[in-house]
C-alpha positions in Angstrom: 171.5 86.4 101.6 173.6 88.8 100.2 175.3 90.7 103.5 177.3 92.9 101.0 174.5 94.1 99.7 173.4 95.1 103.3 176.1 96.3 105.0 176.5 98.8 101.7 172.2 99.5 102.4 173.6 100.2 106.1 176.1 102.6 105.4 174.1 104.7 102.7 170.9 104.7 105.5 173.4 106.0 108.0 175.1 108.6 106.1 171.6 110.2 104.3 170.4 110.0 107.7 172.7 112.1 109.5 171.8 116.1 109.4 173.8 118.7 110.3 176.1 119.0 106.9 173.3 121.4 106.1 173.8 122.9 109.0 176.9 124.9 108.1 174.9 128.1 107.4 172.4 127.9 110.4 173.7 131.2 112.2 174.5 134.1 110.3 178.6 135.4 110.2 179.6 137.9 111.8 179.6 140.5 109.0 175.9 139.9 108.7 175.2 140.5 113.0 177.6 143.6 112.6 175.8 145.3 108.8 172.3 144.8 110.7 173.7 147.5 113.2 175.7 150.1 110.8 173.0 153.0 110.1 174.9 154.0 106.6 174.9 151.1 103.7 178.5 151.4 102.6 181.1 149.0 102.1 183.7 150.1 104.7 187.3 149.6 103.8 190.3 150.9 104.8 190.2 153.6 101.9 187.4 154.5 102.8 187.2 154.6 106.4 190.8 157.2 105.6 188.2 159.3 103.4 185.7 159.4 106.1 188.0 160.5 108.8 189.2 163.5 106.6 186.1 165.2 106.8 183.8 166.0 109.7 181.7 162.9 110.8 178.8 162.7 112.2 177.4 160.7 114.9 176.5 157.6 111.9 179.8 158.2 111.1 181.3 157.1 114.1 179.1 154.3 114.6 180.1 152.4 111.3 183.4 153.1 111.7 183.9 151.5 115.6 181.5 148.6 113.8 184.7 148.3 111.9 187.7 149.3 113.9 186.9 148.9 117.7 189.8 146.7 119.2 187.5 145.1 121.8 185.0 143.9 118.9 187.8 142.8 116.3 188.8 140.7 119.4 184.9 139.2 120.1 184.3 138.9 116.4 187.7 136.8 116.2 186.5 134.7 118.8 183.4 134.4 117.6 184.8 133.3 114.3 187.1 130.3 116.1 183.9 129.2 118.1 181.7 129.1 114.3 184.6 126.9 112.2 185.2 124.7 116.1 181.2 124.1 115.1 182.0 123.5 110.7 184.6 121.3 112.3 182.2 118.9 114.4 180.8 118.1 111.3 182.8 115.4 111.1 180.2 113.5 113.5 178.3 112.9 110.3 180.9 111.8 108.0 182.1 108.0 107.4 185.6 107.6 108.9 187.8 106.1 105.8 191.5 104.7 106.2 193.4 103.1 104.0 196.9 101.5 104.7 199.5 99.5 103.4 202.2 97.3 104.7 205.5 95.1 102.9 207.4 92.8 104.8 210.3 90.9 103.2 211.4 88.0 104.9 214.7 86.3 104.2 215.2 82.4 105.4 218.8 81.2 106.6 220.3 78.0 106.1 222.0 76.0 108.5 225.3 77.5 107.1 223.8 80.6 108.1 223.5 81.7 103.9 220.3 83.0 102.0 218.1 80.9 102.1 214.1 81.3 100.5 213.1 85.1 100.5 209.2 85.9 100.3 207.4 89.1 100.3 203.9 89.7 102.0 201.8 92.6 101.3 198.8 93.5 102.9 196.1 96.4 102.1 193.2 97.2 104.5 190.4 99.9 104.0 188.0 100.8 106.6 185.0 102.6 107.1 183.1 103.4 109.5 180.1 105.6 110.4 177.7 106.6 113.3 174.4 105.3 113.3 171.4 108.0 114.5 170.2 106.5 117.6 174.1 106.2 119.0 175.3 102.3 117.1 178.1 102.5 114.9 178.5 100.0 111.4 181.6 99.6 110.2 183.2 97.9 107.1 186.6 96.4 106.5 188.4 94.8 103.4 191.7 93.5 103.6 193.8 91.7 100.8 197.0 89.3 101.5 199.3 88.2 99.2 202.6 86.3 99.6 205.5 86.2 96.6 208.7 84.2 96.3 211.0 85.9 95.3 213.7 83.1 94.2 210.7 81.4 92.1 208.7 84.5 91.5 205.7 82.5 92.8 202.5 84.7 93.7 200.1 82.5 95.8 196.6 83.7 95.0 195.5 86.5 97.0 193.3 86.0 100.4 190.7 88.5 100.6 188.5 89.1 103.8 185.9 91.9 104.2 184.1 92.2 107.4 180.3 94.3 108.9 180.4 95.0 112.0 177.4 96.4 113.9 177.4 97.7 117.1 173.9 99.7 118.9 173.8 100.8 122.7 170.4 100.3 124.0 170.5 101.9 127.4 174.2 104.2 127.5 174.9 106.3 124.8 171.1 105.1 123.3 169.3 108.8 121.4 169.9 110.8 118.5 171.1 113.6 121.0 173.8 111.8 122.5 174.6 110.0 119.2 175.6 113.7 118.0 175.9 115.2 121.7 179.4 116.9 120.5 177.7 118.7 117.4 174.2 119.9 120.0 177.2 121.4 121.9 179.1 123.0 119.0 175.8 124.3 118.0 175.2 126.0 121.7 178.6 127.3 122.0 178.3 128.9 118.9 174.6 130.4 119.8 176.0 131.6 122.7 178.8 133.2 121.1 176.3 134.6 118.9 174.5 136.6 121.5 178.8 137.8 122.9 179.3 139.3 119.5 176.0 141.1 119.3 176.5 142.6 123.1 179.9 143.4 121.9 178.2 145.4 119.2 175.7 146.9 121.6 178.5 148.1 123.8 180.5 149.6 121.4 178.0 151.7 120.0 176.6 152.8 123.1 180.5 153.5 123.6 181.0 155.6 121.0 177.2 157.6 121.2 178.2 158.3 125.1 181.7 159.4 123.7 180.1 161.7 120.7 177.7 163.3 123.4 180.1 164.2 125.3 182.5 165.7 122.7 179.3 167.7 122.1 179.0 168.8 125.4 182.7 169.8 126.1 182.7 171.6 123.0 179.8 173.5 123.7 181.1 174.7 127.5 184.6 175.7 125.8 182.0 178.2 123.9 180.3 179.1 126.5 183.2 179.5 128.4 184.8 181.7 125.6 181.6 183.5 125.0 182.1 184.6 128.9 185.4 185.5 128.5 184.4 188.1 125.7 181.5 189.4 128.3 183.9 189.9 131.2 187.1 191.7 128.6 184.4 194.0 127.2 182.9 194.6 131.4 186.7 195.2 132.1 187.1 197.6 129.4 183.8 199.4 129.7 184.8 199.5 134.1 188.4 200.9 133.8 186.5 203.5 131.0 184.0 204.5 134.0 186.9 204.7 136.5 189.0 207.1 133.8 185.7 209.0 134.3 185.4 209.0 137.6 181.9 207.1 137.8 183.3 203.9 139.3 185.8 203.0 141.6 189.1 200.8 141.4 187.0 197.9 143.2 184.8 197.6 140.0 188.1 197.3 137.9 189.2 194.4 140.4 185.8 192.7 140.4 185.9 192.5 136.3 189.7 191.4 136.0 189.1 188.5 138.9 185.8 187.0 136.8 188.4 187.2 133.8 190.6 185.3 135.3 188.2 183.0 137.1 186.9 182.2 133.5 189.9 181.9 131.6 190.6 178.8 134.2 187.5 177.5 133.5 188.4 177.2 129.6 191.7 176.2 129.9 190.1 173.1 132.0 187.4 172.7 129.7 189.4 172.7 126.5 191.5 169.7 128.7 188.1 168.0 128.5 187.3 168.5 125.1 190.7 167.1 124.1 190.3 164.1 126.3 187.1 163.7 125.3 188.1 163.7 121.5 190.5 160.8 122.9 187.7 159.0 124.2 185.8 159.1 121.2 188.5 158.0 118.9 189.7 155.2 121.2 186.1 154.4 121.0 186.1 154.4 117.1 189.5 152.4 117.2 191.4 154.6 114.9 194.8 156.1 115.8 194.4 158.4 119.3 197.1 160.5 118.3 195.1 161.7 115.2 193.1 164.8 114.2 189.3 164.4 114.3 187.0 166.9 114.1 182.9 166.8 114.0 180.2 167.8 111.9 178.8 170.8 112.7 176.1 169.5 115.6 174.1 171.5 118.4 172.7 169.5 121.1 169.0 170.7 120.3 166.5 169.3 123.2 164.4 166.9 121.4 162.0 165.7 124.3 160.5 162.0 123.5 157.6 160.2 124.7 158.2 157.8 127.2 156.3 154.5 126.6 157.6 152.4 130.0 155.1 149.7 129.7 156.4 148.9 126.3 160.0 149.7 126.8 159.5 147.0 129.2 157.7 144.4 126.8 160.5 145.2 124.2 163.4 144.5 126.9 162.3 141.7 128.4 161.7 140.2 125.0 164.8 141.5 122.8 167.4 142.1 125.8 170.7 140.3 124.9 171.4 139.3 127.8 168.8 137.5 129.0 169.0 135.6 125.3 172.6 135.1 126.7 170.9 133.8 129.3 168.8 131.3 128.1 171.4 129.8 125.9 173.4 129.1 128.6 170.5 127.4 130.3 169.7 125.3 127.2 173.5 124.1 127.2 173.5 123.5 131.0 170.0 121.1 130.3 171.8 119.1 127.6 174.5 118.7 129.4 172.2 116.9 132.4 170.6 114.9 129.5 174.0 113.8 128.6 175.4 113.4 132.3 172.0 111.5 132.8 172.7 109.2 130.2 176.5 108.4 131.1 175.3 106.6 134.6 173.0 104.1 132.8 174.4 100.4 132.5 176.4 99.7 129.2 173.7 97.4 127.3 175.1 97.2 123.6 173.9 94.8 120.8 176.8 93.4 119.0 176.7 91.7 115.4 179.7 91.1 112.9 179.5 89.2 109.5 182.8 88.0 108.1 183.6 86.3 104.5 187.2 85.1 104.1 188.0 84.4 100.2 191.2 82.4 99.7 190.7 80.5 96.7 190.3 77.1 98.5 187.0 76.1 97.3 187.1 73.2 100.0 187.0 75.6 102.7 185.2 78.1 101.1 181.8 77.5 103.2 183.7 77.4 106.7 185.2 80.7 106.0 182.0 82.7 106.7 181.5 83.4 110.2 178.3 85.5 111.6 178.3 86.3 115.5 176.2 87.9 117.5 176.4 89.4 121.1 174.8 91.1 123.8 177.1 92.8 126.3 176.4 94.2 129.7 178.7 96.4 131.8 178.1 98.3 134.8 180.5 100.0 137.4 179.7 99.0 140.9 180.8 102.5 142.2 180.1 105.3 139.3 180.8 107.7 141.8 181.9 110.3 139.3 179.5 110.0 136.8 176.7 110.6 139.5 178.8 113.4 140.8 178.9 115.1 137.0 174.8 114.9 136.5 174.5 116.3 139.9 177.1 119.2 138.6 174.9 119.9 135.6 171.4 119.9 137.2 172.8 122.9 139.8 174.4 124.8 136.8 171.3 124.8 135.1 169.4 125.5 138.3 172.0 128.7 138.7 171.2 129.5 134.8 167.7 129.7 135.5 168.4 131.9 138.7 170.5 134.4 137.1 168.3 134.8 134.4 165.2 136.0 136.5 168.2 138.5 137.8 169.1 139.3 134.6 165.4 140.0 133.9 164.9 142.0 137.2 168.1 143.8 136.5 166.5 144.5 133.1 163.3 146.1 134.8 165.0 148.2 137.5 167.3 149.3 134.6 164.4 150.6 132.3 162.7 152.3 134.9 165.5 154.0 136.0 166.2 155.6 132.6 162.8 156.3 132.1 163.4 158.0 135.6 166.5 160.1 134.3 164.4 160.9 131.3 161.8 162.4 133.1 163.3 164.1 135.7 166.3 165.9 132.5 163.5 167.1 130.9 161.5 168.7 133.6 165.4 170.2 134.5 166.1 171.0 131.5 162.8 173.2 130.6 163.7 174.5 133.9 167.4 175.4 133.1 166.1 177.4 129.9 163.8 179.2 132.0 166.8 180.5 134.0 169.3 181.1 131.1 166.8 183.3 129.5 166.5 185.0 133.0 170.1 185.4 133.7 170.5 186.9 130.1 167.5 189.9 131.0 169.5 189.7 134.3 172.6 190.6 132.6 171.3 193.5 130.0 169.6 195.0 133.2 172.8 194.6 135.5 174.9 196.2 132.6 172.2 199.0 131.9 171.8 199.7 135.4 175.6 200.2 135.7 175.9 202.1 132.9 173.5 204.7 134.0 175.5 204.3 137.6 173.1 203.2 139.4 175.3 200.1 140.3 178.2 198.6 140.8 179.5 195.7 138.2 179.5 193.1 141.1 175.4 193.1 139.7 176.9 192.0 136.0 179.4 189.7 137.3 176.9 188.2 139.6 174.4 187.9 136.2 177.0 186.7 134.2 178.4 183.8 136.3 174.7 182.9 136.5 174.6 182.7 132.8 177.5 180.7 132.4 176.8 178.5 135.0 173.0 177.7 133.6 174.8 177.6 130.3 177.0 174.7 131.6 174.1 173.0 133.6 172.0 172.5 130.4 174.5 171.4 128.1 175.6 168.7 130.9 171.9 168.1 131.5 171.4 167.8 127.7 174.2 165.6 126.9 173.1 163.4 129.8 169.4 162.9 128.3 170.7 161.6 125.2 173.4 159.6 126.2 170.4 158.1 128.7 168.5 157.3 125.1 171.7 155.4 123.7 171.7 153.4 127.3 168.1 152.5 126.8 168.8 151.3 123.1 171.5 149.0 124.3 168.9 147.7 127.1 166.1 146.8 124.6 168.4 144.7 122.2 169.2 147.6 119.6 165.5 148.3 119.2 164.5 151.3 118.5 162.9 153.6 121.3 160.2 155.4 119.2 158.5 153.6 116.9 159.5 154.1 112.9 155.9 155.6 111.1 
């Protein structure tokens, strides 16, 4: 029988039979989980991210860019990069180990006078492989060569060659595909896992930077408002100290005009502080430089109401949430590793089997020079206290990963209906708070005609005016609110959209 023939057999069914080198491209990279969420198909580069910022940007805008820029997510999407090449590195579970190595030794003889005597040199060469079998053996495959020289006679003795198969199969620990390739199942996990990170990395910053935007848009629109009332109260201080010149009103008119002026030039000189630090926000949010000049496309907070599906919010959450996926990778992790914990307190039980040829030129010992041995070893601890203690470790971490993900799910539910809660209850304010700006604006051209016909005093238009700004203010906030509500509910459902596409 030719065992050459079947160790080499061995090591090619091994090698062909070990998946996973195909592996390399089973999760997408992280450019791909990041382009699936930028709502503009450009290539964003640093040119071109400079080119964006000089011009007014819009709300996609500032989306692609934080994809790009955001500190926190260059930090996950680094991470999530050492995690993928930790998994390309576990590869190596499927290759064939190969080592090659080399040794001289010169060895010098004395006399009994203590001179030179014979001086030989021995060189020896040994190549080894070895590979992991599917179901957990191992097969390995050794060649060495010896060969002696004399140096004074320059005699070579003929070279001893020895090549070696060794076969080695667990049948109860470390028995299984799975725990043959247990390191590269957990490479894979981690790397799912990190997976779902970077994608709730991506969720976060964009809700980030939508909550950030909406409020830019609101501060800008009170620090109009606010200015708008400041143009109202100058021209009711002018038109009041005109009346009092005429003796039609009285110095408590002028008073009452110059304190609202004042009352709302405080307001804006806040408000503009809020704009500013909202622009901050936003930028921070974007990850560009804080101490630059941004500036926004012309946008109104226009009340677009939306239906609200809950039922199917619902069925869309609990299927697409991210972290409940999160969740259930961790679970999957923490049940291998109790299939792999299980496995380590089994008894060692191996099959053993090595096949050695010895070729040394001496064709009288030729057939005593092949030795074929087989074994069967048993070994079992008496007290395996810690590997019991480590499968009883994993079974209550996957008991707590199945516990937190029926929170995580119950969180999920309590969180949609909430929102669709703050949905309802911003619109029904909101058509409320246009109702009473269009009142406080009939109540201002009556206050102001009434007074100009002196038939009251301007406490009526300050009172109508500080009822305009302050429904003015109420609806923006409201406004803002409802929308940065949406962006909350699209982080919920996965990144799904919350009304369907026709």
């Amino acid at each position: 029988m030719n065992f050459k023939l079947v160790g080499y057999l061995l090591f090619g069914i091994a090698v062909i039979t070990a998946p996973g080198l195909s592996q390399d491209n089973q999760w997408a990279n992280e450019t791909k989980i990041l382009e699936q969420h930028i709502p503009q198909k450009i290539q964003l580069n640093a040119s071109t991210i400079e080119s964006m910022l000089n011009m007014p940007l819009t709300l996609n805008d500032c989306v692609a860019i934080a994809l790009k820029n955001n500190i926190q997510l260059q930090i996950d999407r680094l991470e999530y990069n050492r995690v993928y090449y930790t998994r390309k590195g576990a590869n190596q579970e499927f290759l064939p180990d190969i080592s090659i190595s080399a040794q001289r030794n010169i060895k010098t003889d004395l006399d009994t006078l203590g001179n030179d005597g014979q001086e030989t040199t021995a060189d020896q060469v040994d190549i080894a492989l070895s590979e992991t079998l599917p179901l957990g053996g191992s097969i390995s495959l050794s060649y060495r060569l010896d060969k002696q020289t004399d140096n004074i006679s320059r005699r070579t003795d003929s070279p001893s060659k020895k090549w070696t198969i060794s076969f080695t199969q667990p049948i109860l620990k470390g028995f299984g595909y799975s725990i043959a390739y247990g390191n590269v199942k957990l490479a894979d996990l981690d790397l799912m896992i990190e997976e779902y990170n970077l994608q709730n990395s991506v969720l976060s910053t964009i809700f980030l930077v939508k909550q950030a935007y909406f409020i830019v848009l609101q501060q800008k629109k009170l620090v109009e408002s606010t200015e708008a009332a400041i143009e109202r109260d100058k021209k009711l201080k002018v038109i009041s100290q005109a009346k009092a010149d005429a003796k039609i009103a009285t110095r408590r008119d002028i008073l009452s005009a110059e304190i609202i002026l004042q009352q709302d030039i405080a307001e804006l000189v806040s408000t503009q502080s809020d704009y500013e630090d909202a622009l901050d926000n936003l930028k921070d949010a974007m990850g560009v430089g804080i101490e630059r000049k941004i500036s926004l496309a012309d946008a109104e907070l226009v009340f677009k109401p939306i239906p609200l599906m809950e039922e199917e919010w619902l069925e869309i959450g609990l299927k697409n949430n991210i972290a409940i996926q999160l969740q259930k990778a961790s679970l999957e992790k923490n049940k291998f590793l109790t299939k792999l914990s299980g496995n380590s307190r089994l008894p060692d039980l191996s099959l053993v089997g090595t096949y050695s040829q010895l070729d040394d030129n001496n064709i009288v010992r030729d057939n005593q020079n092949r030795d074929l041995t087989g074994k069967l070893l048993f070994s079992y601890p008496l007290f395996n206290v810690n590997a019991r203690a480590s499968h009883q470790e994993a079974l209550i971490a996957a008991r707590q990963s199945e516990r937190v993900i029926e929170d995580t799910r119950r969180a999920l539910i309590l969180s949609v209906r909430s929102i669709v809660r703050s949905l309802r209850n911003g619109s029904e304010r909101i058509n409320i708070l246009v109702k009473n700006i269009e009142a406080a604006k009939e109540k201002v051209t009556f206050a102001t005609t009434m007074f100009n016909l002196g038939r009251a005093s301007n406490l009526d238009i300050t009172d109508a005016q500080k009822d305009l700004l302050d429904g003015e203010v109420k609806f923006t906030q409201e406004l803002s609110k409802y929308y940065i509500e949406q962006a909350r509910l699209e982080q919920v459902l996965g990144g799904q959209p919350i009304i369907k596409q026709e």
